[in-house]
C-alpha distance (Angstrom), angle and dihedral (degrees) to the residues before:
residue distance angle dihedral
X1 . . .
X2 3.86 . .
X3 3.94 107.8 .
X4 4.10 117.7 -108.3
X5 3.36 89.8 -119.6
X6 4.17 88.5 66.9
X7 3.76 91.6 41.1
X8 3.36 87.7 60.7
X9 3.64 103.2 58.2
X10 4.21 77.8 70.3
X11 3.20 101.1 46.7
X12 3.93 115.1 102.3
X13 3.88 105.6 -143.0
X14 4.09 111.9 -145.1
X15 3.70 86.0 -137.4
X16 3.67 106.2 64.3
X17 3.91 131.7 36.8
X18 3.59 113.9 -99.7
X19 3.97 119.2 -142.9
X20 3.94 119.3 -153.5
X21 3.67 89.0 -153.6
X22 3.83 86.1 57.6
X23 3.81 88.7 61.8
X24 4.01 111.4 81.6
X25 4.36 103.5 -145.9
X26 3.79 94.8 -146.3
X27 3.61 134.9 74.3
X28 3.65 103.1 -91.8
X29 3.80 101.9 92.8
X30 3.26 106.3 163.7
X31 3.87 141.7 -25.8
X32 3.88 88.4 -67.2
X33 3.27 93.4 61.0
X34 3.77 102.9 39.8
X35 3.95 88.1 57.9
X36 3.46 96.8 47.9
X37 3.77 88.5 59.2
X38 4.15 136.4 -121.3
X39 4.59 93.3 -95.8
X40 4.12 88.1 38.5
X41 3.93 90.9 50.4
X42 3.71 95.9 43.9
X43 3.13 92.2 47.1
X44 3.62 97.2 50.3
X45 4.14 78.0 54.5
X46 3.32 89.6 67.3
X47 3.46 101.5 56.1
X48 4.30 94.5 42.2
X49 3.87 83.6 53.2
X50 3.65 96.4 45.8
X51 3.77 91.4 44.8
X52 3.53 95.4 47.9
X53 3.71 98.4 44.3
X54 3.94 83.5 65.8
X55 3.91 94.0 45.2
X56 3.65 88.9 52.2
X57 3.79 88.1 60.0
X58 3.49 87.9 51.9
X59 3.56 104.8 50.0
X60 4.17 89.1 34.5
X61 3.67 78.7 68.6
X62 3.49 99.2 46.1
X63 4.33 92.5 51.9
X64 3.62 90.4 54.8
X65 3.71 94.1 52.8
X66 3.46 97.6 40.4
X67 3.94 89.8 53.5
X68 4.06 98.2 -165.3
X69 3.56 108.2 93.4
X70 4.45 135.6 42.0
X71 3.67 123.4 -157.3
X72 3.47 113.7 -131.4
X73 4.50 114.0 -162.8
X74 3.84 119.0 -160.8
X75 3.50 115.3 -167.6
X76 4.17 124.3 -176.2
X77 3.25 132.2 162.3
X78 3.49 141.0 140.0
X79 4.42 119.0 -93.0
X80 3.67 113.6 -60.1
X81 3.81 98.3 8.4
X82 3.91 90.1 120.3
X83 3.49 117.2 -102.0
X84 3.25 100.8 138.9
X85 4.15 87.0 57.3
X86 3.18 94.8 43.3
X87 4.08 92.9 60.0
X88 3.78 88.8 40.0
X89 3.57 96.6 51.7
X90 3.97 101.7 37.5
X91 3.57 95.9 34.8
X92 3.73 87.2 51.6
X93 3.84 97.7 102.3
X94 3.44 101.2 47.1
X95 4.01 140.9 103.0
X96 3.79 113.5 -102.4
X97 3.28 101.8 -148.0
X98 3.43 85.5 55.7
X99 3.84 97.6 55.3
X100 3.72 135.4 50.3
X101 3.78 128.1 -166.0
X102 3.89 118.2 -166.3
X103 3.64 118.2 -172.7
X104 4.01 108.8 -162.1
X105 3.91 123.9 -150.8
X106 3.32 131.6 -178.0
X107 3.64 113.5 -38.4
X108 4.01 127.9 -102.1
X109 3.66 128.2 -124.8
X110 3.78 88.9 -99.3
X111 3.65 95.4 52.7
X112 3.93 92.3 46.7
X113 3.52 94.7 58.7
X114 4.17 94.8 50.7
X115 4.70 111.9 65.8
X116 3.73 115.0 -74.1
X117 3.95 95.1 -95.5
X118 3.90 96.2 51.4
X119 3.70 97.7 97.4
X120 3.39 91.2 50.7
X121 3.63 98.9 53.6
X122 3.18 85.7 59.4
X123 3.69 97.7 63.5
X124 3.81 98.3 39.6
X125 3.88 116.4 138.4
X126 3.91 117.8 -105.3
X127 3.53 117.4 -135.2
X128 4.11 119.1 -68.5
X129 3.42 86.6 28.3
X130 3.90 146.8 96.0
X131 3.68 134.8 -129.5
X132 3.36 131.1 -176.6
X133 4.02 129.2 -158.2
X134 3.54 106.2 -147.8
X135 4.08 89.0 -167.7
X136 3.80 114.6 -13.7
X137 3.37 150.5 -163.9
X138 3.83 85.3 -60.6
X139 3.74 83.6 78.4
X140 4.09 80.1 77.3
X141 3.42 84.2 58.1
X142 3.72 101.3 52.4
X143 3.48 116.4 13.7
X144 3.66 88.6 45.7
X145 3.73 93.6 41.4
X146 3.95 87.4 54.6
X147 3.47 99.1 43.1
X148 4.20 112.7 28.0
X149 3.72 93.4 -179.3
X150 3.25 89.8 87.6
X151 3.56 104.1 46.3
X152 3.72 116.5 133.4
X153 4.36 115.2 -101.2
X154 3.74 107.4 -90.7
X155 3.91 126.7 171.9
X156 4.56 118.5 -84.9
X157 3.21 105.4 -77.6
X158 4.19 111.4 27.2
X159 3.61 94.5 93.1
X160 3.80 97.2 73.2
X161 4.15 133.5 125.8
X162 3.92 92.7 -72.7
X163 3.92 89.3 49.7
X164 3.72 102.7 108.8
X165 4.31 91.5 31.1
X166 3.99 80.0 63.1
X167 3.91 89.0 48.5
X168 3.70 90.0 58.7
X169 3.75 92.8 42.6
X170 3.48 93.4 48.5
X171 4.40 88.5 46.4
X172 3.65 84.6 42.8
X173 3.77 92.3 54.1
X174 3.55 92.3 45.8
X175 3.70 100.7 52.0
X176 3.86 84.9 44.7
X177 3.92 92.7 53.8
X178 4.32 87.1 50.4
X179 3.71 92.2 48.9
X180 3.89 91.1 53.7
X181 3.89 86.6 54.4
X182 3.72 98.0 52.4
X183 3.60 99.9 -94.8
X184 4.03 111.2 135.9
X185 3.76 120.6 -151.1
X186 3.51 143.7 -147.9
X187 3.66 133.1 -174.4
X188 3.68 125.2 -172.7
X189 4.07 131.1 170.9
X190 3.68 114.5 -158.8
X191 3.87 102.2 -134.8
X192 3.64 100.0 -156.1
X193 3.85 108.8 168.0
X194 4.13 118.8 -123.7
X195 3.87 96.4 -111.4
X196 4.26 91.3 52.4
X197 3.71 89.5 46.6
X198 3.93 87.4 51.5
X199 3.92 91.2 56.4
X200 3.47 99.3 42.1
X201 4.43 83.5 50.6
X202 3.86 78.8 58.3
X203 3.39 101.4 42.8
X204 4.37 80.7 55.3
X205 3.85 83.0 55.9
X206 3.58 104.2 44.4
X207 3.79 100.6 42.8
X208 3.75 107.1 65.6
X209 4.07 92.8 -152.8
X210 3.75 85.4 61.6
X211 3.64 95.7 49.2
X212 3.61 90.7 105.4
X213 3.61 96.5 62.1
X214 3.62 99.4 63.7
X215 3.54 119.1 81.4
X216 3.89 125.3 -175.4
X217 4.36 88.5 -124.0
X218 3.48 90.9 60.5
X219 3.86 86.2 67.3
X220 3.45 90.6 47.8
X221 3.67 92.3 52.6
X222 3.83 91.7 49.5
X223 3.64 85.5 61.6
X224 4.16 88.5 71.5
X225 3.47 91.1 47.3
X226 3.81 94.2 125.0
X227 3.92 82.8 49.5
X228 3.59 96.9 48.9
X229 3.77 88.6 48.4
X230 3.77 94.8 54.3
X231 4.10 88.1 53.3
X232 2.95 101.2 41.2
X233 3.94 89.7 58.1
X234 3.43 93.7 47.2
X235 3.93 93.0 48.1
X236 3.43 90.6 53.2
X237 4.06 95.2 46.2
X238 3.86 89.1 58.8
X239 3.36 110.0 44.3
X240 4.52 100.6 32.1
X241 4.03 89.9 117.8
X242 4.10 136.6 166.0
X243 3.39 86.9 -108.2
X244 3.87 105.1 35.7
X245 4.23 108.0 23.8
X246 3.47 124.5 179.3
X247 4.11 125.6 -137.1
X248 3.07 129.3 -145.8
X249 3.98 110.4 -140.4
X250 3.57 127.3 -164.2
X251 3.56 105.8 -141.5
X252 4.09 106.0 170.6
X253 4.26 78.0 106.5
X254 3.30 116.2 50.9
X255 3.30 92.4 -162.0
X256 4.16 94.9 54.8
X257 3.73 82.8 49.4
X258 3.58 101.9 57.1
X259 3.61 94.8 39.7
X260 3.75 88.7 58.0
X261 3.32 101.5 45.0
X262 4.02 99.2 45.5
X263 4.02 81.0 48.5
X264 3.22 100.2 54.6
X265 4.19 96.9 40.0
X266 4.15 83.1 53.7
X267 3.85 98.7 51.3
X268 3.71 94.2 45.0
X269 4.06 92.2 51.7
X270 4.35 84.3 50.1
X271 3.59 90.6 50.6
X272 3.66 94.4 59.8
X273 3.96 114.9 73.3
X274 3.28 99.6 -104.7
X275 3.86 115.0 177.8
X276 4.12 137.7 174.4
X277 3.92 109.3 -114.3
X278 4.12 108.3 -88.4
X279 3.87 111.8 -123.6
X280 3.91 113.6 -129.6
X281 3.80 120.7 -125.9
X282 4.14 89.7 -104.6
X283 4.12 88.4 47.4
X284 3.59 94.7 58.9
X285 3.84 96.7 38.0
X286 4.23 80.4 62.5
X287 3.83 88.3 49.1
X288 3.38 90.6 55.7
X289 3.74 99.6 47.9
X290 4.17 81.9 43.7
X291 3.70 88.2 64.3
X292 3.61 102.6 44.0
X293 3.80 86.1 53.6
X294 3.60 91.0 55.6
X295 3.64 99.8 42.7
X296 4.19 88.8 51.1
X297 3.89 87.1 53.0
């Protein structure tokens, strides 16, 4: 397991004003790190995720037996920061039916005409079970917040200078409202930095079995990045809660980022009380007449 003290270097505390540019993207996180050595520390990342990818099976278990809480898994991030191998990779281990992953795109006609958090409701996990938010209803608070146009038709009058404060109020709220009913959540932002997202764009180009990766709007998008950097910040500023925090994930390493992630997913599942149904007196009497019956067979 990674020590608190580490986890907490991710962590975005609700009372002070986190800085992306305060949050180095690579591997060397602090002077801990950088003596210990880049092939010592990934190594080390091997062994957190592999432990923790048979934890997680563990605990999985123990959610869906216990029956009173969900885990609910945000991930954002800007293109190419790894999301996609991050929930491969930590997710690995686990049951599938006891684990969803829902990837929204851009929304349909139907969806546009319900609130911004509708479609997500939708997909929320029930409890003893896992879902994970590959992008989020957070995208309403950044791609829309970058790009207006495409903001969904509301009455004259809603889109005014406390427009976006409401959004977080109303996420906030939201997030508040799942805790309260025993779902658990997790926020993390992929902090890739802009000059490893534009090798792994050519490593999409180069390599014709990832081809199909690129697309020609996620250069387009890169063009914002300074734009998506500033929203992203303030995103995460207003809605980092008690019950809902944000982390802040290097992902320049792939391997630092999974190792983080699954570590941090593992140790917040053991911190809950978590507990195997107890059999009544009368429950196990009928077990016990249930095996005698089978061993007279």
């Amino acid at each position: 397991m990674i020590k608190k003290k580490y986890i907490d270097l991710f962590r975005v505390d609700p009372e002070k004003k986190a800085r992306l540019k305060d949050h180095d993207t690579g591997w060397a996180q602090n002077e801990d790190f950088k003596e210990m050595g880049k092939d010592k520390l990934k190594e080390r990342a091997a062994e957190v995720l592999e432990q923790n990818r048979v934890d997680l099976d563990e605990v999985q278990q123990l959610l869906y037996a216990d029956d009173r809480y969900s885990l609910l898994i945000v991930f954002q991030a800007m293109d190419a920061a790894g999301k996609d191998g991050t929930i491969k990779h930590v997710m690995s281990g686990v049951n599938p039916q006891g684990c969803q992953v829902f990837s929204f795109k851009k929304p349909t006609s139907e969806e546009l005409d319900h609130n911004f958090l509708w479609r997500y409701m939708k997909s929320l996990p029930e409890r003893g079970r896992i879902g994970i938010f590959n992008r989020s209803y957070y995208e309403d608070v950044l791609v829309t917040k970058v790009h207006p146009e495409i903001l969904q038709q509301l009455p004259k009058g809603k889109i005014n200078k406390k427009f976006w404060e409401n959004r977080y109020e109303d996420i906030n709220a939201f997030e508040r409202h799942l805790e309260r009913n025993g779902t658990v959540i997790l926020k993390f932002f992929l902090n890739v930095s802009k000059d490893r997202q534009k090798e792994r764009f050519m490593e999409r180009l180069e390599r014709p079995e990832k081809n199909w990766k690129f697309s020609p709007s996620d250069l387009g998008e890169r063009g914002y990045w300074d734009e998506y950097m500033d929203v992203y910040e303030d995103a995460i500023n207003a809605t980092s809660t008690k019950w809902a925090p944000w982390y802040i994930i290097p992902a320049d390493n792939k391997w630092a980022t999974r190792a983080i992630v699954a570590d941090i997913i593992t140790s917040t599942l053991r911190e809950l009380d978590l507990k195997f149904p107890e059999v009544s007196e009368a429950e196990l009497k009928r077990l016990a007449e249930a095996r005698i019956q089978l061993e007279s067979e």
